[in-house]
Every structure is written in structure tokens, then in C-alpha cells.
Biotite code that builds the C-alpha atoms (Angstrom):
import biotite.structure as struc

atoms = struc.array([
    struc.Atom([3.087, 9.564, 0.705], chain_id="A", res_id=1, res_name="UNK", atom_name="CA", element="C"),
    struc.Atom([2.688, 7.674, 4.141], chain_id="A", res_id=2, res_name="UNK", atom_name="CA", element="C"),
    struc.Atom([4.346, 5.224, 6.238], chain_id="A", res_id=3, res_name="UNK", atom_name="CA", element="C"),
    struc.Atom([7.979, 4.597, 4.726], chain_id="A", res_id=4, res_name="UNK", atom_name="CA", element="C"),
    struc.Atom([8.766, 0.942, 5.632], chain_id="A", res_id=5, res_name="UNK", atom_name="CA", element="C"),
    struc.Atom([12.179, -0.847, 4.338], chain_id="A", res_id=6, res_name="UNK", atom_name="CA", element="C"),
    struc.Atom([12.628, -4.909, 4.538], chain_id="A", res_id=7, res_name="UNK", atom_name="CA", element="C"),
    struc.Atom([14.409, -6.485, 6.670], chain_id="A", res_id=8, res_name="UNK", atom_name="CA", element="C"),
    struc.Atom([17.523, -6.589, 4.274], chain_id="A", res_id=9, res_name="UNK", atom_name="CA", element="C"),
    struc.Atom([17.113, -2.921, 3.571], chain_id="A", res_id=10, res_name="UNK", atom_name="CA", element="C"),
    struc.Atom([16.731, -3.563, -0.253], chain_id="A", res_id=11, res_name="UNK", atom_name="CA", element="C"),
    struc.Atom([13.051, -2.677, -0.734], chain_id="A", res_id=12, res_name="UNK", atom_name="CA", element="C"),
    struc.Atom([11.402, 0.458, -0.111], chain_id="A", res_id=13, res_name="UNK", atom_name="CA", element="C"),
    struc.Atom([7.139, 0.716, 0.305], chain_id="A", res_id=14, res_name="UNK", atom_name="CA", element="C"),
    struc.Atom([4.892, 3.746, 0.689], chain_id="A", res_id=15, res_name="UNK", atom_name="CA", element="C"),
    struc.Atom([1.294, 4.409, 0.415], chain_id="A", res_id=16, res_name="UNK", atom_name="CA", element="C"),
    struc.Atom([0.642, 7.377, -2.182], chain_id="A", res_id=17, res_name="UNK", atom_name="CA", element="C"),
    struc.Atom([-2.944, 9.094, -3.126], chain_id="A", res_id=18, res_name="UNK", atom_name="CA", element="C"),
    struc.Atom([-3.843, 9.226, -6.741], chain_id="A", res_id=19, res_name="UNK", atom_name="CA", element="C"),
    struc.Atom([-6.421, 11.532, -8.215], chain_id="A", res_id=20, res_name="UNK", atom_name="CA", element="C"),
    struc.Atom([-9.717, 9.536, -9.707], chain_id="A", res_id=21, res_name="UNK", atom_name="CA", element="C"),
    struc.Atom([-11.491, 10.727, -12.477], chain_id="A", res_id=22, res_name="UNK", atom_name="CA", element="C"),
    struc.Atom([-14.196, 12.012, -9.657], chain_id="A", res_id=23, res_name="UNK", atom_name="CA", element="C"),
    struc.Atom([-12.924, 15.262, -8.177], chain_id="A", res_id=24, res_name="UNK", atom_name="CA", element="C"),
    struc.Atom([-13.920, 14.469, -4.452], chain_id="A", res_id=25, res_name="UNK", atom_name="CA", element="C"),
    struc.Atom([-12.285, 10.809, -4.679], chain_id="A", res_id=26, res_name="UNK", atom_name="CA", element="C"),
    struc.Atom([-9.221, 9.821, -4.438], chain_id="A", res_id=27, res_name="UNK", atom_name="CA", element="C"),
    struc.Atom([-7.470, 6.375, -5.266], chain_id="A", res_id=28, res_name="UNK", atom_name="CA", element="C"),
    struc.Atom([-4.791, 4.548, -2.747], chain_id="A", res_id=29, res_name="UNK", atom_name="CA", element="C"),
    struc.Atom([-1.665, 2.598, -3.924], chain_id="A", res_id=30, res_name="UNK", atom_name="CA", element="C"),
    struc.Atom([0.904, 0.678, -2.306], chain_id="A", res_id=31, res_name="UNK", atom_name="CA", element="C"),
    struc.Atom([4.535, 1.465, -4.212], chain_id="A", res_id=32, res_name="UNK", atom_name="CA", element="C"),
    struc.Atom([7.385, -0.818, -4.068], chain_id="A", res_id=33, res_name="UNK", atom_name="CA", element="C"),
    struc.Atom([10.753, 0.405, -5.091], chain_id="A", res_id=34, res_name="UNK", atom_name="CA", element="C"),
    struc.Atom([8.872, 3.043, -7.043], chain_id="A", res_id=35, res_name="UNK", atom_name="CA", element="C"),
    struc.Atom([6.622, 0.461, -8.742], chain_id="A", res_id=36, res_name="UNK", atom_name="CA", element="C"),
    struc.Atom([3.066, 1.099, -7.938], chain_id="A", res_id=37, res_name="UNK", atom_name="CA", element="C"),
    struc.Atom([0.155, -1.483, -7.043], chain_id="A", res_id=38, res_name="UNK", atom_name="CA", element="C"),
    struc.Atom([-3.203, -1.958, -8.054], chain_id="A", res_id=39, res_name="UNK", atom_name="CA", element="C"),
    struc.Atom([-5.545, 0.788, -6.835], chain_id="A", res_id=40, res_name="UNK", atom_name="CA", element="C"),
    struc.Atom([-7.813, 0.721, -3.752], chain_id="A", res_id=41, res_name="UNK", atom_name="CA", element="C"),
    struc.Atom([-10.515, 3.091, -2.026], chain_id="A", res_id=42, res_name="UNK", atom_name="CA", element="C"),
    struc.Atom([-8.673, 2.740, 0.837], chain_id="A", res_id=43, res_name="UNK", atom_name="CA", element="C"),
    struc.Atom([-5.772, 1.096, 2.915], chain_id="A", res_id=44, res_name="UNK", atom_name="CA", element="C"),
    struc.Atom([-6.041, 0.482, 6.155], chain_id="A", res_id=45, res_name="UNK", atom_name="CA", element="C"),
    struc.Atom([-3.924, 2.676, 8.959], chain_id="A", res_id=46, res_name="UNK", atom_name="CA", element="C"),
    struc.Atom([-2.785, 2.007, 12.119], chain_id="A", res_id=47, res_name="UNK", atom_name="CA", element="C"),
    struc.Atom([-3.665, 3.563, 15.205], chain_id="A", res_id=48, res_name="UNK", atom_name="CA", element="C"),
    struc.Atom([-1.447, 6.528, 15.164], chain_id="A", res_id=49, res_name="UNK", atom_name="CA", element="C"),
    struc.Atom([-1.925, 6.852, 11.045], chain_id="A", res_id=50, res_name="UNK", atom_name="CA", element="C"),
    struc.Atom([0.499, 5.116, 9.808], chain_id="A", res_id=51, res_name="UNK", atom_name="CA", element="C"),
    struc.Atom([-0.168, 1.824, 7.352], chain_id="A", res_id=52, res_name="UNK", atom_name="CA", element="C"),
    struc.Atom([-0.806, -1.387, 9.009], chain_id="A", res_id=53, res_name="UNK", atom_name="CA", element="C"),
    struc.Atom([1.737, -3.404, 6.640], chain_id="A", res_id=54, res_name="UNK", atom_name="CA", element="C"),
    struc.Atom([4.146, -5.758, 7.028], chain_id="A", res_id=55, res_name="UNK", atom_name="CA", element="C"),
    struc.Atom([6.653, -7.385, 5.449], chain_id="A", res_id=56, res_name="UNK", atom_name="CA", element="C"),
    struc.Atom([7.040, -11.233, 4.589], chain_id="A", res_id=57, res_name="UNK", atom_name="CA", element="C"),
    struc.Atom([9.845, -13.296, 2.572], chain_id="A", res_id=58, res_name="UNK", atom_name="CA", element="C"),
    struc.Atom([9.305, -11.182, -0.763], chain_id="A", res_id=59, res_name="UNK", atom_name="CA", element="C"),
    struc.Atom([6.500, -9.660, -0.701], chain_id="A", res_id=60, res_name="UNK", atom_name="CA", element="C"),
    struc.Atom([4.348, -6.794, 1.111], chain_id="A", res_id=61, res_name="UNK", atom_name="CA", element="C"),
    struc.Atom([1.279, -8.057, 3.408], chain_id="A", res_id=62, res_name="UNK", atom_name="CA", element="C"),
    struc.Atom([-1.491, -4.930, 4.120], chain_id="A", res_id=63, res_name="UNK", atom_name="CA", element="C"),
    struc.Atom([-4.974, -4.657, 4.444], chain_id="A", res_id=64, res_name="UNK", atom_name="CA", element="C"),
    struc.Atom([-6.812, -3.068, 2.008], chain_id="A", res_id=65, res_name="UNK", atom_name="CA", element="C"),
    struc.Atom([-11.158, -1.808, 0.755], chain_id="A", res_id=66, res_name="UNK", atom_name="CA", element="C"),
    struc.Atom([-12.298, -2.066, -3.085], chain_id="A", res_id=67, res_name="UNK", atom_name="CA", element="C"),
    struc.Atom([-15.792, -1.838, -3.852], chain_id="A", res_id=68, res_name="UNK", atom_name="CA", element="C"),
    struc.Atom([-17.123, -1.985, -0.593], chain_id="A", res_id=69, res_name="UNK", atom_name="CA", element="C"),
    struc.Atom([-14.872, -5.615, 0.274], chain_id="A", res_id=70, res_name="UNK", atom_name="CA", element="C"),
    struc.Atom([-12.105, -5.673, 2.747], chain_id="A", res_id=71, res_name="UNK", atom_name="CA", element="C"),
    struc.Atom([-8.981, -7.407, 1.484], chain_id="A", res_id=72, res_name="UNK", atom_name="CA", element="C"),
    struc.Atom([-5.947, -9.175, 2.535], chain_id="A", res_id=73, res_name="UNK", atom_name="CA", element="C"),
    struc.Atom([-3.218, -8.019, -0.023], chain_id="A", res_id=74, res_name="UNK", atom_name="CA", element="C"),
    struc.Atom([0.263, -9.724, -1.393], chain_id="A", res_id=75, res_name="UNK", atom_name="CA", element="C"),
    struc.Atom([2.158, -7.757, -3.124], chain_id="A", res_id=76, res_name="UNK", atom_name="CA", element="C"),
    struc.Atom([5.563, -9.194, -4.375], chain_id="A", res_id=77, res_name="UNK", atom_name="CA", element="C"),
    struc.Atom([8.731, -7.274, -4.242], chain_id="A", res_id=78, res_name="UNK", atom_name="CA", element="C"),
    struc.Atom([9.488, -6.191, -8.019], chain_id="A", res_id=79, res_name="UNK", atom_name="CA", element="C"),
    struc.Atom([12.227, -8.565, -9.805], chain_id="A", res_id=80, res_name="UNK", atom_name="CA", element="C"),
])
């Protein structure tokens, strides 16, 4: 679990976790929202010092994120 990041009202919690893939030297990235997990990724981009570049907009989670070789510019809504 990496870079713990609340909105702006405090009401929504986000992480990045590591999942295990079905290949033993891979491992899968999520981005979880008030324990609800994401889609999975190869990777999601960090920061300088780390931590997830992510932000927060008006209800939803903006990050950067690689699957199958293609950067991508992710929205992920808070959960209702």
C-alpha cells in the first residue's frame, strides 16, 4: 500500500496496492477507493520521491497509469 491521499472533504480514502499475477515474477497495480479496488495496471506512475502522482478532481481520482505497453490517463469515480 502506497501514497494515502484523502479528498478535499475528507470523505474518500485512495491507495495504490500490489496484487499477485498469475506469473510469479509479476505483479499487478490497483488504485483502491474507500476499499473498492480499480481495474488492474502493470504499473502506476510515482512521483519523484515515490509516492503516486494522483490527484483528486470533483468525484473522482485522476493518475497516470501503463497497460500493455500504453501510457494512460485514468478517471476513476469515487464509489456511490
Amino acid at each position: 500500500m502506497w501514497g494515502l491521499k484523502f479528498s478535499a472533504d475528507s470523505q474518500h480514502l485512495a491507495y495504490v496496492a500490489a496484487k499477485d499475477s498469475d506469473k510469479p515474477d509479476l505483479k499487478k497495480w490497483v488504485m483502491v477507493i474507500d476499499r473498492c479496488e480499480g481495474p488492474e495496471y502493470g504499473a502506476i506512475l510515482m512521483g519523484q520521491y515515490g509516492e503516486p502522482s494522483f490527484f483528486v478532481e470533483t468525484g473522482s481520482l485522476v493518475f497516470y497509469a501503463v497497460r500493455d505497453g500504453s501510457l494512460y490517463r485514468v478517471t476513476q469515480p469515487f464509489p456511490k
